[in-house]
mmCIF file of the N, C-alpha and C atoms, coordinates in Angstrom:
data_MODEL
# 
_entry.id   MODEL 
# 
loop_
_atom_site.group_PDB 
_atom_site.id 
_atom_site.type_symbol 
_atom_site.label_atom_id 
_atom_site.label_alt_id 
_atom_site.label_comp_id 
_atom_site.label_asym_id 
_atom_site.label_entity_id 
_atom_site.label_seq_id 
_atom_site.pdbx_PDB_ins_code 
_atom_site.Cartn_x 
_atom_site.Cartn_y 
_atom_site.Cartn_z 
_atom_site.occupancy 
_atom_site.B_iso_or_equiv 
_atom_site.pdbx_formal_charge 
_atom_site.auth_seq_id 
_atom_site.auth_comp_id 
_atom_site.auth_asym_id 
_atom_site.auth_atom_id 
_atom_site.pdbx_PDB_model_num 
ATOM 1   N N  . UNK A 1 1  ? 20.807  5.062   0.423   1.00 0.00 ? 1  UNK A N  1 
ATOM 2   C CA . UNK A 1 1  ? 19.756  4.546   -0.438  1.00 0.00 ? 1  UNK A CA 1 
ATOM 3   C C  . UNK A 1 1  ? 18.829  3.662   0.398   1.00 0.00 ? 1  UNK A C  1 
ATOM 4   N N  . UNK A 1 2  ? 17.704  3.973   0.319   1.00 0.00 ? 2  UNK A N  1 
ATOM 5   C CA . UNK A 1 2  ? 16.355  2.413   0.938   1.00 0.00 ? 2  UNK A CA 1 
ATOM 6   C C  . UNK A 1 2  ? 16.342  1.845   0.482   1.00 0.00 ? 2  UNK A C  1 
ATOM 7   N N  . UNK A 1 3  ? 16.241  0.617   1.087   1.00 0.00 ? 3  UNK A N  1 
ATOM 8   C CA . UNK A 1 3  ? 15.858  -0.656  0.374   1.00 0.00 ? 3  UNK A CA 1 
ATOM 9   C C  . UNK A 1 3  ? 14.425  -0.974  -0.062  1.00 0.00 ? 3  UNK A C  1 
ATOM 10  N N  . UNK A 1 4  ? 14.154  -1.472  -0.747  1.00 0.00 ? 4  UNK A N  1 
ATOM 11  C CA . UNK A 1 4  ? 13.056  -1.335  -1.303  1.00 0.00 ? 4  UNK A CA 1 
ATOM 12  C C  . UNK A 1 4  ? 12.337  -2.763  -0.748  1.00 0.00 ? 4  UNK A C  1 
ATOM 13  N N  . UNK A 1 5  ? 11.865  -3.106  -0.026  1.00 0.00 ? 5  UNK A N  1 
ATOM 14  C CA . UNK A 1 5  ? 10.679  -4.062  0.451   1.00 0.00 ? 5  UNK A CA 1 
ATOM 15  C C  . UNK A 1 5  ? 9.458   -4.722  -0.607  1.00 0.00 ? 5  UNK A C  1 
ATOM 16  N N  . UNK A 1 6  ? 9.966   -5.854  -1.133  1.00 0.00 ? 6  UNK A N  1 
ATOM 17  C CA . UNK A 1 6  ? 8.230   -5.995  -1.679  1.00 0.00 ? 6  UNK A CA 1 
ATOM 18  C C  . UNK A 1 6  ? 7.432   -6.844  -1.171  1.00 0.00 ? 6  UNK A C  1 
ATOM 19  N N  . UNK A 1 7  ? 6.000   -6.954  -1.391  1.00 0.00 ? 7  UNK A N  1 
ATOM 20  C CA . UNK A 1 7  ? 5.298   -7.879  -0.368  1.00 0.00 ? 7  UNK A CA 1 
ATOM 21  C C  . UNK A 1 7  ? 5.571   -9.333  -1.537  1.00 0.00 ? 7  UNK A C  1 
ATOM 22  N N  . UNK A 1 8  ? 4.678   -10.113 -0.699  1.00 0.00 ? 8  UNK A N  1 
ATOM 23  C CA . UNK A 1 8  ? 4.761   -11.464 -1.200  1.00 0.00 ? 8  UNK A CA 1 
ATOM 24  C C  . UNK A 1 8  ? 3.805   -12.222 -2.851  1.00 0.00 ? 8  UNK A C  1 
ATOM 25  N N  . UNK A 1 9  ? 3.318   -11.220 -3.271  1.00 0.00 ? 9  UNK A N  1 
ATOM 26  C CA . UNK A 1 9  ? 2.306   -10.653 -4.461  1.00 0.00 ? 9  UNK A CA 1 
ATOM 27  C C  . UNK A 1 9  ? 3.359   -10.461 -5.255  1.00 0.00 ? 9  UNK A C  1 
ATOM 28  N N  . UNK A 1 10 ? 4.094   -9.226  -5.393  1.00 0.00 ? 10 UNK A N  1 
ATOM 29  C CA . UNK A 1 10 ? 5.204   -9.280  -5.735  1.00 0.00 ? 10 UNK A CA 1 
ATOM 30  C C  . UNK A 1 10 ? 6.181   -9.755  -6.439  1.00 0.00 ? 10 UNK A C  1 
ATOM 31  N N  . UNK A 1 11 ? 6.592   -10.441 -5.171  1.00 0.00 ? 11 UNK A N  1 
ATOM 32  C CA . UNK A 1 11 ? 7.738   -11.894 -5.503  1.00 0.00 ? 11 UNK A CA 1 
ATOM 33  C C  . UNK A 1 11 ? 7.201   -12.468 -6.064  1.00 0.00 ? 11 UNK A C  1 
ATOM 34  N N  . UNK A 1 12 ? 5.932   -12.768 -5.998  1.00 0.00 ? 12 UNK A N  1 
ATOM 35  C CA . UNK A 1 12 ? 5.640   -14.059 -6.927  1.00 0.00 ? 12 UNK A CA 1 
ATOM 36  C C  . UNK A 1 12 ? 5.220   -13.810 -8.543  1.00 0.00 ? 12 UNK A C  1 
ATOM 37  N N  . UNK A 1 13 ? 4.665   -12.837 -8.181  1.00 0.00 ? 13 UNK A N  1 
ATOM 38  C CA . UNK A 1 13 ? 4.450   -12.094 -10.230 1.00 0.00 ? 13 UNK A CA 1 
ATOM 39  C C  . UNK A 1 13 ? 5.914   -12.035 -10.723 1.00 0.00 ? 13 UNK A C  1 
ATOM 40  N N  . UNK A 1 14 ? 6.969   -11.570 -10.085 1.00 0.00 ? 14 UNK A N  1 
ATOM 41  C CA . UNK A 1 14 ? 8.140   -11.198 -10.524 1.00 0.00 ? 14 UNK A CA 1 
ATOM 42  C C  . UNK A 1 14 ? 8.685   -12.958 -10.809 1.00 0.00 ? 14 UNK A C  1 
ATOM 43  N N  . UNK A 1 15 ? 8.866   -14.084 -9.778  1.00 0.00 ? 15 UNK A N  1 
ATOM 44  C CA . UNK A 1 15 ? 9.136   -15.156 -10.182 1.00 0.00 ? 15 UNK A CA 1 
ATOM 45  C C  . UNK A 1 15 ? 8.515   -15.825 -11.448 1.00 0.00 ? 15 UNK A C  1 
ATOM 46  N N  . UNK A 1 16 ? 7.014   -15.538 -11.880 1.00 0.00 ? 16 UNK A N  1 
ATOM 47  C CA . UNK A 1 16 ? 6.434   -16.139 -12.717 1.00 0.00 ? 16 UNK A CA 1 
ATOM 48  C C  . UNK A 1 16 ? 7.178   -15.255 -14.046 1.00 0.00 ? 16 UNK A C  1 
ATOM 49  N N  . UNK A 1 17 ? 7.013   -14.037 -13.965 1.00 0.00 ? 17 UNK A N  1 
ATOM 50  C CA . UNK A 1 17 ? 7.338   -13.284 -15.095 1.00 0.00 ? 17 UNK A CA 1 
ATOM 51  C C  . UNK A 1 17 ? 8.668   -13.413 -15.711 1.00 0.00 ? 17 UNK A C  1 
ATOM 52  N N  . UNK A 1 18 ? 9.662   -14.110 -14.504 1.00 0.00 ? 18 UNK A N  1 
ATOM 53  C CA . UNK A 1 18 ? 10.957  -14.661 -15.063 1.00 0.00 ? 18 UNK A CA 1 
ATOM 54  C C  . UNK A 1 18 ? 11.196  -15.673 -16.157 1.00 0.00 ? 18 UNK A C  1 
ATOM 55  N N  . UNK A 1 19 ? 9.962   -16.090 -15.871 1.00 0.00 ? 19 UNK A N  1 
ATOM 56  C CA . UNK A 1 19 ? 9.865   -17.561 -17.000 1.00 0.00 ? 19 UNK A CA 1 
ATOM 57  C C  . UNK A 1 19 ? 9.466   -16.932 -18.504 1.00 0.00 ? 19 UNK A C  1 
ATOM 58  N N  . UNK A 1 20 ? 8.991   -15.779 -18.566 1.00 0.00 ? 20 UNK A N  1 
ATOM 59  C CA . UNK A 1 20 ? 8.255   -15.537 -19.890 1.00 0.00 ? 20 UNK A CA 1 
ATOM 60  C C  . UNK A 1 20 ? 9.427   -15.283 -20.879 1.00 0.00 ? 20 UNK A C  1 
ATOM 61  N N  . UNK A 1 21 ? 9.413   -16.320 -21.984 1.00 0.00 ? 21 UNK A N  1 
ATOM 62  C CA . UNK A 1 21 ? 10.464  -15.856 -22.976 1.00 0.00 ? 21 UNK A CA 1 
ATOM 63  C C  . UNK A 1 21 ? 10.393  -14.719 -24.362 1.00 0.00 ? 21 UNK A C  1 
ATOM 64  N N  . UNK A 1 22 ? 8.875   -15.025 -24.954 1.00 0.00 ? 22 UNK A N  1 
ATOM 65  C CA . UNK A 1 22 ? 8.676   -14.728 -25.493 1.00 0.00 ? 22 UNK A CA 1 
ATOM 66  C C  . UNK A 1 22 ? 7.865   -13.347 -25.637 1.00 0.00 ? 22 UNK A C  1 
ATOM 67  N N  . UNK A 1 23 ? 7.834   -12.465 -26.814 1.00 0.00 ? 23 UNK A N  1 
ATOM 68  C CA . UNK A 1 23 ? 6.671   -11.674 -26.963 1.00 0.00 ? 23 UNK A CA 1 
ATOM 69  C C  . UNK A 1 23 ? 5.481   -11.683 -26.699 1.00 0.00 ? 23 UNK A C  1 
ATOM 70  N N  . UNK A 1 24 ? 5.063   -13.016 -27.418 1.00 0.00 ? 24 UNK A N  1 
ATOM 71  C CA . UNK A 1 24 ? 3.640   -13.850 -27.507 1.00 0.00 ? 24 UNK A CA 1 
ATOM 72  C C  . UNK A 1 24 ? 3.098   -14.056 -25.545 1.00 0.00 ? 24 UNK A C  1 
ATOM 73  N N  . UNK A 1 25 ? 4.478   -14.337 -25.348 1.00 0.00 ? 25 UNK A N  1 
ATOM 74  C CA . UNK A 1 25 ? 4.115   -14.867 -23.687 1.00 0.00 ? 25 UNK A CA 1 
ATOM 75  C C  . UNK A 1 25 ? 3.549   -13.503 -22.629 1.00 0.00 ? 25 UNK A C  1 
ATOM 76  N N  . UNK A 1 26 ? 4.355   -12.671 -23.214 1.00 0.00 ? 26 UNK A N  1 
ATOM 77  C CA . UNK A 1 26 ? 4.452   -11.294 -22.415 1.00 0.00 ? 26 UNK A CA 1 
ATOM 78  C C  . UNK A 1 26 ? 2.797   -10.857 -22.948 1.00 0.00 ? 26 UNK A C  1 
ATOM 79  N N  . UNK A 1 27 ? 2.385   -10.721 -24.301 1.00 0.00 ? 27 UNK A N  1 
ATOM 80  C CA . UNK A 1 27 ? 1.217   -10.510 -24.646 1.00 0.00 ? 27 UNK A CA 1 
ATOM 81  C C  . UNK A 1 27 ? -0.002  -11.261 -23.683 1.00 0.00 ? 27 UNK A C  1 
ATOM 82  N N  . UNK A 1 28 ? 0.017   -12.348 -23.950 1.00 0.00 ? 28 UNK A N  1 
ATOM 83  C CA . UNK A 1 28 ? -1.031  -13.291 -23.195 1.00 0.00 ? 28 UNK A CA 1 
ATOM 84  C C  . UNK A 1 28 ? -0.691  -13.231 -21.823 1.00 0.00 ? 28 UNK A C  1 
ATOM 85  N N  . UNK A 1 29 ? 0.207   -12.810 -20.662 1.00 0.00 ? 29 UNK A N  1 
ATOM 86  C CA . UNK A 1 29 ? 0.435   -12.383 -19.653 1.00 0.00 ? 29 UNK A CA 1 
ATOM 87  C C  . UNK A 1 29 ? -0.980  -11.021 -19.565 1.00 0.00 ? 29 UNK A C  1 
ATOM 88  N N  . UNK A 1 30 ? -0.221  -9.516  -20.317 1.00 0.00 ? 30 UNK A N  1 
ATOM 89  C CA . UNK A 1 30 ? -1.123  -8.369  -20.428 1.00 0.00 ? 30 UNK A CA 1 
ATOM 90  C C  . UNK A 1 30 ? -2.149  -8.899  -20.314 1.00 0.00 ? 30 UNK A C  1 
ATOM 91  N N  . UNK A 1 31 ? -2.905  -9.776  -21.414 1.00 0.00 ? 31 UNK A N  1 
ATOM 92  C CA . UNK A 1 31 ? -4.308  -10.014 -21.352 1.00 0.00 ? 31 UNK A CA 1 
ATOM 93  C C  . UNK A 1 31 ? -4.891  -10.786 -20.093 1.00 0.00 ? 31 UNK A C  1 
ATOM 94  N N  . UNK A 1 32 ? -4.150  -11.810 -19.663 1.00 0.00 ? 32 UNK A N  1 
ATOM 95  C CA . UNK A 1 32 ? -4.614  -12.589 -18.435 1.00 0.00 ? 32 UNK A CA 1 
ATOM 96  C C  . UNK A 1 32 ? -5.164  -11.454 -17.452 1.00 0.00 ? 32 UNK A C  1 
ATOM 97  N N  . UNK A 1 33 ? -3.876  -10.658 -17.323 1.00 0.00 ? 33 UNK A N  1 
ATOM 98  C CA . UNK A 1 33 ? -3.895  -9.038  -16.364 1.00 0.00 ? 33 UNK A CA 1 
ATOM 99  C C  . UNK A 1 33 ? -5.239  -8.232  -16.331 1.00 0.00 ? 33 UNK A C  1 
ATOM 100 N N  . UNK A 1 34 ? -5.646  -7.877  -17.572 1.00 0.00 ? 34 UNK A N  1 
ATOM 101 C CA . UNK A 1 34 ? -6.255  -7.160  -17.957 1.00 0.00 ? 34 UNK A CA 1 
ATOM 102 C C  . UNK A 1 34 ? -8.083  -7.583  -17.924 1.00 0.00 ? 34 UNK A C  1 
ATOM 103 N N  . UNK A 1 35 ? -7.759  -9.110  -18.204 1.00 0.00 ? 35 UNK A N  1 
ATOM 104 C CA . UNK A 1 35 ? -9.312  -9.852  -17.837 1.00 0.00 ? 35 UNK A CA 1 
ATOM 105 C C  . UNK A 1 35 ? -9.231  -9.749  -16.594 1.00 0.00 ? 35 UNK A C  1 
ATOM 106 N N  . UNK A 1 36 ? -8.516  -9.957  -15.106 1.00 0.00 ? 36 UNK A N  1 
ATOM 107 C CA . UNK A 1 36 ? -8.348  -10.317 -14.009 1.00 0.00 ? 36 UNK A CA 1 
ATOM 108 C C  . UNK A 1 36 ? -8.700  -8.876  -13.520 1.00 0.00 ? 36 UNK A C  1 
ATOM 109 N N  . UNK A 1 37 ? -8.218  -7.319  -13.514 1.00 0.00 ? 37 UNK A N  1 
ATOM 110 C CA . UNK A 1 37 ? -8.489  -6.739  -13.024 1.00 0.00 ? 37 UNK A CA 1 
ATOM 111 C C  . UNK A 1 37 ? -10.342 -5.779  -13.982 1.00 0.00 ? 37 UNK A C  1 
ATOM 112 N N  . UNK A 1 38 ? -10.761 -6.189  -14.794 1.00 0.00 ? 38 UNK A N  1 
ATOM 113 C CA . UNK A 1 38 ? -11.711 -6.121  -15.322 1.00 0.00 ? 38 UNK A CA 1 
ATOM 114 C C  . UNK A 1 38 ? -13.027 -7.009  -14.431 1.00 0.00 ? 38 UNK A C  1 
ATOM 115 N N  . UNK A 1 39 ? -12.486 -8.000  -14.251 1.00 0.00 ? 39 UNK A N  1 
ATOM 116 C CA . UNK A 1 39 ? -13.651 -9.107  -13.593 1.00 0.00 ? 39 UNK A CA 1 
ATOM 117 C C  . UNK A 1 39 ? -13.790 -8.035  -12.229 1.00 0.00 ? 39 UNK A C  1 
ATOM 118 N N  . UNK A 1 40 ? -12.618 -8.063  -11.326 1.00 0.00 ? 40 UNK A N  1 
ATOM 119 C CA . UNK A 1 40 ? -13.032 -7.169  -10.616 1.00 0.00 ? 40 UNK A CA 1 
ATOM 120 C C  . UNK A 1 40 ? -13.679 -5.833  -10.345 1.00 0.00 ? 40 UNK A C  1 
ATOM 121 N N  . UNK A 1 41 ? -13.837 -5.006  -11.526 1.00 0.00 ? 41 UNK A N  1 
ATOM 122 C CA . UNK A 1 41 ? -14.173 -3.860  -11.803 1.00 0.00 ? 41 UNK A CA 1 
ATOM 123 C C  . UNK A 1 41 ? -15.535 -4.592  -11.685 1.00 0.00 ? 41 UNK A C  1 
ATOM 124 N N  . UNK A 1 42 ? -16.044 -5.230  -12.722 1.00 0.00 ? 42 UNK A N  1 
ATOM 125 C CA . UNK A 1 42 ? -17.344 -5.418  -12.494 1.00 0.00 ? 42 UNK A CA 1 
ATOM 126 C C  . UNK A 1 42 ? -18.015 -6.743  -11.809 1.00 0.00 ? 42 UNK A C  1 
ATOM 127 N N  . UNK A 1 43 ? -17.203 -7.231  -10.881 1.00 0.00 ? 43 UNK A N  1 
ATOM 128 C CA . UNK A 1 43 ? -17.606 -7.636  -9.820  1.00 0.00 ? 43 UNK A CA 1 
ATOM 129 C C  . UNK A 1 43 ? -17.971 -6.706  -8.679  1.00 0.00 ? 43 UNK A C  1 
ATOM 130 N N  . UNK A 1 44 ? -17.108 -5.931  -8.337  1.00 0.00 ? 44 UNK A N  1 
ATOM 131 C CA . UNK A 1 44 ? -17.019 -4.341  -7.626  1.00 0.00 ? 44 UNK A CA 1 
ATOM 132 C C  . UNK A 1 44 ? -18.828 -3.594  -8.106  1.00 0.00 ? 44 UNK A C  1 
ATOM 133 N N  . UNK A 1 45 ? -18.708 -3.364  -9.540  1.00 0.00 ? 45 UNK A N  1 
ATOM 134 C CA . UNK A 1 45 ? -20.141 -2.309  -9.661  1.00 0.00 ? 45 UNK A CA 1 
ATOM 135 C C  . UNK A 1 45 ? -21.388 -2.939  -9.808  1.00 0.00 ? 45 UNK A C  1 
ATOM 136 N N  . UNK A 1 46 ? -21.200 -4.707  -9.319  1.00 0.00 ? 46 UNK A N  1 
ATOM 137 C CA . UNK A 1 46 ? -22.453 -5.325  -9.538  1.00 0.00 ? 46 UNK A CA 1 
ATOM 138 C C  . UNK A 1 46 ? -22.791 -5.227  -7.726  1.00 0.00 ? 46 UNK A C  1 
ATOM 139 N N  . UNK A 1 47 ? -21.634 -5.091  -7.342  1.00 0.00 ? 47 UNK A N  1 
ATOM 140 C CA . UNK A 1 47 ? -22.320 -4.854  -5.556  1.00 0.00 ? 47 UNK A CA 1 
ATOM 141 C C  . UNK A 1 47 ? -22.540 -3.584  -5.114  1.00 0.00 ? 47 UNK A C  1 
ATOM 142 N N  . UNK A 1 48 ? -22.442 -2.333  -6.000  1.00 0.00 ? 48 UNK A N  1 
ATOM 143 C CA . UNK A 1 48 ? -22.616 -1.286  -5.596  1.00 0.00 ? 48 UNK A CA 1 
ATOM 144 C C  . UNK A 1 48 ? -23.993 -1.444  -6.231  1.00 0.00 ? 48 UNK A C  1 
ATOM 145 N N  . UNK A 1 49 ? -24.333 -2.049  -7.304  1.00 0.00 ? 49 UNK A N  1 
ATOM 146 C CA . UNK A 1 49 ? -25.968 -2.036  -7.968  1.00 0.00 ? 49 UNK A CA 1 
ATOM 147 C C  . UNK A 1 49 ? -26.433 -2.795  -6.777  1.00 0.00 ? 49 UNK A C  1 
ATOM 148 N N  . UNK A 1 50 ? -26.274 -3.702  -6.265  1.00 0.00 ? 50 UNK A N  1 
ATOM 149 C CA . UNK A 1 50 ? -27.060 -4.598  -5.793  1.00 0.00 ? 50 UNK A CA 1 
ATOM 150 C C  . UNK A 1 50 ? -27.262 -4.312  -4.467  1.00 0.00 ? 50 UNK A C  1 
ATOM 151 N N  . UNK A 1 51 ? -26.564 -3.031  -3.420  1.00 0.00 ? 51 UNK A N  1 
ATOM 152 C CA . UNK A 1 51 ? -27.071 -2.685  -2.707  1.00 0.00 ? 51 UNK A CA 1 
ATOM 153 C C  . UNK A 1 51 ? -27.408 -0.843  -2.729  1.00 0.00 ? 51 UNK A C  1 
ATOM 154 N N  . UNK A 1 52 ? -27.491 -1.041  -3.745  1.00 0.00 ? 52 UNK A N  1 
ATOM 155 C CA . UNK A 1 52 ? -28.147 0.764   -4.329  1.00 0.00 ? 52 UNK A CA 1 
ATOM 156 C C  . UNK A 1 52 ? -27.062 1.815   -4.485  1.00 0.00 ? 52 UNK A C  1 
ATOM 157 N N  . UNK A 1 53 ? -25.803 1.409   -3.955  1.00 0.00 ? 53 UNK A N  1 
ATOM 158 C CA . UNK A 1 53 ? -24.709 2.870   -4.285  1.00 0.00 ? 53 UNK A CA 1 
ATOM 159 C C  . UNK A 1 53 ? -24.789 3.626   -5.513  1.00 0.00 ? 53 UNK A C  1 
ATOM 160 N N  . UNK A 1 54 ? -25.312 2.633   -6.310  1.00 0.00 ? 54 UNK A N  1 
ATOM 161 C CA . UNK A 1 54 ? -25.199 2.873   -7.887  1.00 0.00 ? 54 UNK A CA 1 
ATOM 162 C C  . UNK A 1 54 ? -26.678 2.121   -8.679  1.00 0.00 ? 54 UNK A C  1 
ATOM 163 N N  . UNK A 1 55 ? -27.113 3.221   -9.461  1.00 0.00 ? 55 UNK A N  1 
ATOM 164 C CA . UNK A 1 55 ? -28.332 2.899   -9.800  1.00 0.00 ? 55 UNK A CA 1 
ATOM 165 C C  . UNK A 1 55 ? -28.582 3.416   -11.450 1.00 0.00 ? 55 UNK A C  1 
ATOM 166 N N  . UNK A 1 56 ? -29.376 3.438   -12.080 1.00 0.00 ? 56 UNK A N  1 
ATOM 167 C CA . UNK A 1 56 ? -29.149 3.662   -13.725 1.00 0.00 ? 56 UNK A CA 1 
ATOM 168 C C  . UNK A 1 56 ? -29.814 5.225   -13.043 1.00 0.00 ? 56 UNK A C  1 
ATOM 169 N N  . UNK A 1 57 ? -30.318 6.192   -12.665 1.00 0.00 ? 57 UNK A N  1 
ATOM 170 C CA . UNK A 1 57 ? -30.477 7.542   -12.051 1.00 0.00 ? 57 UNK A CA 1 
ATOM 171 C C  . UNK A 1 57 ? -28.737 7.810   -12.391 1.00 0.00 ? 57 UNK A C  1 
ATOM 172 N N  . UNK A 1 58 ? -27.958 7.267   -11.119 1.00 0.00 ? 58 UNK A N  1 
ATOM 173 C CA . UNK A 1 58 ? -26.513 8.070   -11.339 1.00 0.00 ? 58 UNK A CA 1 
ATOM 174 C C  . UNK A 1 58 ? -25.784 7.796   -12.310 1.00 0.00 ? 58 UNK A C  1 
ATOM 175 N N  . UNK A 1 59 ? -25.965 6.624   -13.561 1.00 0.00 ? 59 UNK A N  1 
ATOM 176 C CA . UNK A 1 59 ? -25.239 6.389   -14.334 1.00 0.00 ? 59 UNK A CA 1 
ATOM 177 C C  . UNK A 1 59 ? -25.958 7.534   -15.558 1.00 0.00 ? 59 UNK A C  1 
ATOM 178 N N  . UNK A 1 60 ? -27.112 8.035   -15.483 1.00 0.00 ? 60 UNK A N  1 
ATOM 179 C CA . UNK A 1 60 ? -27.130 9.045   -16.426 1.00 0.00 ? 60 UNK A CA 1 
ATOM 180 C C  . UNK A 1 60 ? -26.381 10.383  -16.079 1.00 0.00 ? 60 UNK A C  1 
ATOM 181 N N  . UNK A 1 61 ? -26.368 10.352  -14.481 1.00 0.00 ? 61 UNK A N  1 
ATOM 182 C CA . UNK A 1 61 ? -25.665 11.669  -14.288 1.00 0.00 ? 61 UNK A CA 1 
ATOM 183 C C  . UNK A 1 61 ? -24.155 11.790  -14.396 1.00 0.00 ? 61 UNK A C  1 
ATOM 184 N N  . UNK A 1 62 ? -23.431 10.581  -14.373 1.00 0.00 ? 62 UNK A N  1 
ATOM 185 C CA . UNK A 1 62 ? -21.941 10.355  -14.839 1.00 0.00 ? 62 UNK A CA 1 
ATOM 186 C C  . UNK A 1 62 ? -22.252 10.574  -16.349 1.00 0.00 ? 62 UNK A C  1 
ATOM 187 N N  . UNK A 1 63 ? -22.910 10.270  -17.188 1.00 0.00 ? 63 UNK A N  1 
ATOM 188 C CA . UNK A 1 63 ? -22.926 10.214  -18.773 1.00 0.00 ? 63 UNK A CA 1 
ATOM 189 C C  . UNK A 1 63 ? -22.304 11.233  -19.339 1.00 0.00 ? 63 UNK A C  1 
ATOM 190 N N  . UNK A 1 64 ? -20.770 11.531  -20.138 1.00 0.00 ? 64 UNK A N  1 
ATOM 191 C CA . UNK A 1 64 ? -20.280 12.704  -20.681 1.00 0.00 ? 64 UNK A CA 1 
ATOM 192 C C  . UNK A 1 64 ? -19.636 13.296  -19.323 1.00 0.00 ? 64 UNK A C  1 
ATOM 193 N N  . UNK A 1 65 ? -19.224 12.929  -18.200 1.00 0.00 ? 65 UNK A N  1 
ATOM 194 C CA . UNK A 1 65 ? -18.956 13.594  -17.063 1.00 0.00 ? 65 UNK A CA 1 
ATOM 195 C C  . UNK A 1 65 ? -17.010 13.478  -17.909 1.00 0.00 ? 65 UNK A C  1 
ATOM 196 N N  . UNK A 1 66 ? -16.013 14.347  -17.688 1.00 0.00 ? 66 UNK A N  1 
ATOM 197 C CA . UNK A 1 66 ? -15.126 14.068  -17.072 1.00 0.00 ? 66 UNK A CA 1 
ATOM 198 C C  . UNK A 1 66 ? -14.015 14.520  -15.973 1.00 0.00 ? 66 UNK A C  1 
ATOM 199 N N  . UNK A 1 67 ? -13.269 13.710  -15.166 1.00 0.00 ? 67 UNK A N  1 
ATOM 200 C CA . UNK A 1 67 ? -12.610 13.756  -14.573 1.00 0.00 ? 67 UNK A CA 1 
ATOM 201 C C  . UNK A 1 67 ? -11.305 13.571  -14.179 1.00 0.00 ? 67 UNK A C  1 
ATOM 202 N N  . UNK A 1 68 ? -10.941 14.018  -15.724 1.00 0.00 ? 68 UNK A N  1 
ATOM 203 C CA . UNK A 1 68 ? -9.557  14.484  -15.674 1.00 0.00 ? 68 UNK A CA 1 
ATOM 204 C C  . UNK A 1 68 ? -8.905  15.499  -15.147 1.00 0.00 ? 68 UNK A C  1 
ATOM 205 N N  . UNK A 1 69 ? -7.350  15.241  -14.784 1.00 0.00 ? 69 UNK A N  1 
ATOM 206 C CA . UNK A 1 69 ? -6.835  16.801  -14.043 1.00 0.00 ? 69 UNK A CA 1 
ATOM 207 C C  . UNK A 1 69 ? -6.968  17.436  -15.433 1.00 0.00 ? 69 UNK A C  1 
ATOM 208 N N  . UNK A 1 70 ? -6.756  18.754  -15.516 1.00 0.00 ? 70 UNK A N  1 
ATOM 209 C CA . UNK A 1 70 ? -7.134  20.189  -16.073 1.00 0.00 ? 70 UNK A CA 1 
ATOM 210 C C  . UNK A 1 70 ? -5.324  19.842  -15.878 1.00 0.00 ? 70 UNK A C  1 
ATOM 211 N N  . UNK A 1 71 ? -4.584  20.182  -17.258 1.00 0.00 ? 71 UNK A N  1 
ATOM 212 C CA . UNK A 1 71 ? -3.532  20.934  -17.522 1.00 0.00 ? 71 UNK A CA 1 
ATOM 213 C C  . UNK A 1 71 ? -3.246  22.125  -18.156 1.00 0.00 ? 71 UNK A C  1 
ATOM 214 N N  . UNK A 1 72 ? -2.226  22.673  -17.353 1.00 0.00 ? 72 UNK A N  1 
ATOM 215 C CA . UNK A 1 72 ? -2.443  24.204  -17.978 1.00 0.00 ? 72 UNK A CA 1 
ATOM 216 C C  . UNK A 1 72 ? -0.617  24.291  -18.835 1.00 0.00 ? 72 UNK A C  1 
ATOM 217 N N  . UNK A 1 73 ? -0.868  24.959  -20.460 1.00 0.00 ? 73 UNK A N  1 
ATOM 218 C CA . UNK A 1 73 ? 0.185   24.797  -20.966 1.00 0.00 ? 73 UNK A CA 1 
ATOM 219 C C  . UNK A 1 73 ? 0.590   25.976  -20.890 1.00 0.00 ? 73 UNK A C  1 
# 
């Protein structure tokens, strides 16, 4: 069996998450999560606007786009 290595990110979400007792806690955890990797999302597409990667041109051409895998039943 490998041992499984985690980095130091990790350990420390896993130490904090030890403390959570409750439902309520685990909830407001998700959300902290969920604002935190959101800010980054659009921290991320305000620098692709702001040096042209991304412009309202390509956001009409993403409009209705998708890019899901194709499953076949």
């Amino acid at each position: 069996m490998e041992a499984i290595t985690f980095t130091p990110a990790q350990v420390q979400v896993f130490n904090l998450v030890s403390h959570i007792k409750t439902a309520a806690g685990l909830e407001q955890l998700r959300k902290q999560l969920a604002a935190f990797y959101a800010k980054q999302i659009d921290d991320e597409m305000d620098a692709l606007w702001e040096n042209g990667q991304f412009d309202e041109k390509r956001m009409k051409e993403l409009r209705g786009s998708h890019f899901r895998t194709p499953y076949n039943k």
